[in-house]
N, C-alpha and C positions, 0 to 999 in steps of 0.2 A: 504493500500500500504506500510505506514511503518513497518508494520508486518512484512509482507511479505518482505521487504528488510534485516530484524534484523534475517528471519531465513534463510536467501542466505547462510550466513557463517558457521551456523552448517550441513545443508546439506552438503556442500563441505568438511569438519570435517570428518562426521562419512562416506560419498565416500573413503575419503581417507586412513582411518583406514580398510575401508572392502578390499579394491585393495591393499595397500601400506603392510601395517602391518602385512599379512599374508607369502609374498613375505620376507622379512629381516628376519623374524623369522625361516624358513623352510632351510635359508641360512648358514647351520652348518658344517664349514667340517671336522667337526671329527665324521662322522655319520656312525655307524655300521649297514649295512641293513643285516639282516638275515630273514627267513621264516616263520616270527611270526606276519607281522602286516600286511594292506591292503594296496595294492601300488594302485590300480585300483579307486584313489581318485578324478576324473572327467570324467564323460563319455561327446560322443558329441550328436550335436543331434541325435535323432534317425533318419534312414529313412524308408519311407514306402516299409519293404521287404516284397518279395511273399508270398501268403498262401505256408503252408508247403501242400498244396494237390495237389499244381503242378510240373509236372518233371521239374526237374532244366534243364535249357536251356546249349545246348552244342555248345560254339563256335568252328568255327575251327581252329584248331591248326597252328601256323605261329611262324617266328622267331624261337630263340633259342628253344623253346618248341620242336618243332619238333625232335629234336635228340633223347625224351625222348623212351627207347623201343629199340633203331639202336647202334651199333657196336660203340664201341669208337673209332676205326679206322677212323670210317668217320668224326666223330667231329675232330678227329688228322689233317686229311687230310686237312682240311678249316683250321684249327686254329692252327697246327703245335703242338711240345710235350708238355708236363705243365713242369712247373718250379719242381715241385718237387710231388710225392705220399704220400701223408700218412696215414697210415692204420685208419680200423672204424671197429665198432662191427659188428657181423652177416658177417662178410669175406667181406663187402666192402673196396673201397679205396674212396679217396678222392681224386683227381686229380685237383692242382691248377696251374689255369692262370694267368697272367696280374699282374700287381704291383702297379696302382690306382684306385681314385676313377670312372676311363673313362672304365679300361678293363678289373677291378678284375673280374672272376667266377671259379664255382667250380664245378667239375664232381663227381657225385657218381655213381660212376664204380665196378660192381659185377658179375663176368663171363666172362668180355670182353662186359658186357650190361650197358649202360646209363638209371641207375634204376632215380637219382635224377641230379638234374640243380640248384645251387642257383647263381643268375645271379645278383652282384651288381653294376657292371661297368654303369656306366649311358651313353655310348655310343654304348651299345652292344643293340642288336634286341631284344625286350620282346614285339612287337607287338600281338596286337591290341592296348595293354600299351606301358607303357613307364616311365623309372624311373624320378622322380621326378613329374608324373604325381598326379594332384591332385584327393581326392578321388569322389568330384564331376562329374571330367571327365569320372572315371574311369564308376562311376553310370550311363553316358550316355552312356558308348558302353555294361556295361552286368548289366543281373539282379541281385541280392545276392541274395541265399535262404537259410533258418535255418538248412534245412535235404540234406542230400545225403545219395544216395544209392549208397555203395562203392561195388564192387565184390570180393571176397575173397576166390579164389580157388574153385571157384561156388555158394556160398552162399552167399545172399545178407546180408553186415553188416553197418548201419544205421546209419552217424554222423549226431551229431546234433549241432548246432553252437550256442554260447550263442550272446548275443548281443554286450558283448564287442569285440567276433571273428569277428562277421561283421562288427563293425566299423572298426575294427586294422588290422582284419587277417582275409580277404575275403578267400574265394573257390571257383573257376572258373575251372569248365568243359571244358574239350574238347571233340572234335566230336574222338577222335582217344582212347577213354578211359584214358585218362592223365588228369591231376588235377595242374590247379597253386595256389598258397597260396600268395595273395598279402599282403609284409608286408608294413604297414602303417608305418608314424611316426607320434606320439602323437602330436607333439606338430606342424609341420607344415599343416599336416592331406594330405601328400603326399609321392607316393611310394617310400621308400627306398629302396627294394631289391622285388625280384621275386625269387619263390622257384615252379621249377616244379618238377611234381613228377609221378609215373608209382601208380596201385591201391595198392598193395603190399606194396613201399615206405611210401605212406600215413597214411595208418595203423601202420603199423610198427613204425611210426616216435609218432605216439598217443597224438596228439595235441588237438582234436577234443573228446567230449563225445563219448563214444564205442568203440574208435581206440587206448587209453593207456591201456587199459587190454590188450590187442594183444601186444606189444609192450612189457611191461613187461612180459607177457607169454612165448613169443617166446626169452628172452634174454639167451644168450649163457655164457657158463664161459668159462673166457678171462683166457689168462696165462698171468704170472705175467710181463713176458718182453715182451707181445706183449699190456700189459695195459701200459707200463711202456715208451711203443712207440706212443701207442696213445694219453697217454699224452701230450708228448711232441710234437705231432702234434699239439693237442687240445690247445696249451699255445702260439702255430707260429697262429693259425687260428684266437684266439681270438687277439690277438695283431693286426695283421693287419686287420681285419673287423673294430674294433675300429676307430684305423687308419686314415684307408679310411674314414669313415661318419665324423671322425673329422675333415679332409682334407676337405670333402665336406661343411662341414659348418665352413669352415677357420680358425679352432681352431688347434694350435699345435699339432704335432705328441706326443704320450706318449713314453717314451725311456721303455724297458723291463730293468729292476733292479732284479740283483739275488739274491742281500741281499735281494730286499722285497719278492721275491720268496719265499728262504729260511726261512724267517721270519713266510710267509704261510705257507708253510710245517711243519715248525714247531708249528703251530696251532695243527696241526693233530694229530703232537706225543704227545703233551700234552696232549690232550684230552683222547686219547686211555691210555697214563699212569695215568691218575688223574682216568676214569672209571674202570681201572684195581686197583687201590689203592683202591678205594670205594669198589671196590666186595670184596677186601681180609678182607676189614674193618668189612664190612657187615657176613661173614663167621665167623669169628673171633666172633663176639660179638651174635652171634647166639649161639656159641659152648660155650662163655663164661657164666658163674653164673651171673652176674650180669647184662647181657643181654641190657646192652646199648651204644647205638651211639649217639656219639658227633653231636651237631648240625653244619651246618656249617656256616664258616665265612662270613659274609654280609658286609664286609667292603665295601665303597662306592667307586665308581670307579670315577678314575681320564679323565675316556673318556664319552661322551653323549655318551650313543648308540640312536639310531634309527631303532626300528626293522620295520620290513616287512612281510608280508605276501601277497604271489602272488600263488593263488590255483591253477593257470596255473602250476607253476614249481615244484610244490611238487610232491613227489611220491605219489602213491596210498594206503590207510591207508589199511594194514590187507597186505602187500607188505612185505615179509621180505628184510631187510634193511644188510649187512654188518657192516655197522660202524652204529652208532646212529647217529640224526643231531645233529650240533652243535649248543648251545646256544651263545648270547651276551656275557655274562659273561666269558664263556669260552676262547673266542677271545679276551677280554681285560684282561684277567689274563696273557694272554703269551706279549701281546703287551705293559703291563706295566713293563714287563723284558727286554723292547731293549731301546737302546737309541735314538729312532724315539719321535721325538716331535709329541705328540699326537692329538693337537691341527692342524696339517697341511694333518693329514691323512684323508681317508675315505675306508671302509670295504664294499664290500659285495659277500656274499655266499648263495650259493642256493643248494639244495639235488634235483637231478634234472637226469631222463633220454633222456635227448636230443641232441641232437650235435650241434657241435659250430655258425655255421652260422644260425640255426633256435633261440639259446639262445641271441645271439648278437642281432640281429634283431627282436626279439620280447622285448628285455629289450628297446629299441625306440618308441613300442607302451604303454612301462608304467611308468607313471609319475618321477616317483623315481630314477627309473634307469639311464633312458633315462637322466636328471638332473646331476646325479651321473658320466655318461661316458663322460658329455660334460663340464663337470667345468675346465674352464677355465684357474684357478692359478694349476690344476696338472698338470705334468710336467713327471711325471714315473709311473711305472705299474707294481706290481707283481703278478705272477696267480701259483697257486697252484692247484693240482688233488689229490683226491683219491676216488675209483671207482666212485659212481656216486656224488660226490660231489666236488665242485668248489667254489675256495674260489681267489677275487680280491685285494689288497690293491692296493690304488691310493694313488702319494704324491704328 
């Protein structure tokens, strides 16, 4: 028995060191996440999903869903005009409502057709769901299955869902050919938003195995002032989606900062001038006799980076790319040229073709992000574009 009482306190000890220690240490905010490390660093448990040899069961379609496929005149009709347009690739719009966390949604409007629905207002109809519904509930009204058979201008093309999709980012059928996408949140394991979508949209959007080849296949070239507008949709979208889930879980609003904008941007130009210096470098010392390049400097940085890797956000390898991604390094070589105290920031960017309400809402089913959007002592937000790449400072 006195054994046994003498080892009470080392158990409690190394308890503590396993929950406590890992917690303070992960707590860095001058953390650079870039596309390099595994954010997907706890799964939950699993649940028992269908054999893939059964057809996925099709609810019927109710609430918001239902607009998917119908005139946006008739969504107007019920719900009056949106606050504002702003344009999206492949000739969509973006049609946004509401101004919190109760009424925010968004129309993807193409034709005069309601191709997509991302519904985050948590007082708005996502029936049979319901936002903030948990995903156990969600498990009693539909089944999950790994495969869908999507339709694609006749041809049947086959997503496959990995397991972390199931837990975070279900697939729900409707009897009308429509597709919801429930996004999960990591950390309370309840719905933060609903993303419906038409078979076309889903595809296109390339979240799922077999649907990001189509996706980048089919991508269009943007002119420079209509990318130049979608950006600056994309910079209103993400700010307020943020926002909102911040509001929803009673953490101050992030003010938009156009020094930290600028400061983003100016990531970019460096980058394209430091690779534009290295290829003259490299030309140069080809053409020259003595045929050698300078190694380069490894001076230590004055910031922790933190990288990331989320194979979800990355492009497709063998993808020609515009710009190259950007490294850590690169990001702290410009950021150790401003007068931002470096210790108070935090970074992160992603090479990435998806739009803003799906990238928002999917950085909540991952560890890192999710952590990253909701810290508490920031205060401001600057977001930066260039084509497919998206770069955050938080301070």
């Amino acid at each position: 028995m006195k054994t046994f009482l003498r080892a009470v306190p080392l158990v409690f000890l190394m308890l503590l060191a396993t929950y406590w220690l890992p917690e303070v240490i992960s707590k860095n905010p001058a953390d650079i996440i870039t596309p390099n490390e595994e954010s997907e660093v706890a799964q939950s448990e699993p649940f028992n999903y269908q054999n893939t040899d059964l057809e996925p069961e099709k609810l019927p379609v109710s609430g918001l869903g239902s607009y998917i496929g119908l005139s946006s005149d008739d969504f107007t009709d019920q719900y009056g005009q949106p606050k504002r347009k702003d344009p999206a690739i492949n000739g969509k719009e973006w049609w946004i409502f509401g101004e919190n966390e109760n009424d925010y949604v968004q129309l993807g409007v193409k034709d005069g057709i309601i191709t997509d629905l991302f519904v985050l207002g948590s007082d708005l109809n996502v029936a049979p769901f319901s936002i903030g519904m948990s995903i156990i509930e969600v498990f009693q009204l539909a089944s999950f299955y790994p495969t869908y058979s999507v339709d694609d201008q006749g041809e049947q093309v086959t997503l496959e869902l990995t397991e972390s999709d199931l837990n975070y980012r279900p697939l729900i059928a409707f009897d009308n050919h429509t597709f919801a996408i429930l996004m999960m949140d990591r950390s309370t394991n309840q719905i933060v938003g609903v993303r419906y979508l038409d078979s076309s949209s889903l595809l296109e959007l390339g979240v799922y195995d077999n649907g990001s080849a189509k996706s980048n296949e089919n991508a269009e070239e943007i002119d420079s002032e209509i990318q130049r507008e979608i950006n600056e949709g994309n910079q209103l979208q993400v700010n307020e989606i943020v926002n909102i889930l911040r509001q929803r879980y009673e953490l101050e609003p992030l003010k938009l900062n156009i020094q930290l904008s600028e400061v983003a941007e100016t990531i970019f130009v460096n980058q394209e001038v430091q690779l534009d210096s290295e290829e003259n470098q490299s030309s140069e010392s080809i053409d020259s006799s003595e045929g050698s390049i300078d190694e380069p400097n490894n001076q230590s940085s004055s910031v922790e980076t933190f990288i990331l890797e989320d194979e979800s956000e990355s492009l497709d390898e063998g993808i020609d790319q515009e710009f190259q991604t950007l490294t850590s390094d690169q990001i702290e070589l410009t950021l150790q040229d401003t007068d931002l105290e470096l210790d108070k920031i935090r970074v992160l960017y992603l090479n990435q073709k998806k739009d803003m309400n799906w990238l928002v809402t999917n950085w909540f089913t991952l560890e890192i992000e999710r952590n990253f959007l909701m810290d508490a002592d920031m205060t401001e937000i600057g977001i930066a574009y260039r084509a497919n790449d998206v770069l955050l400072i938080l301070h």
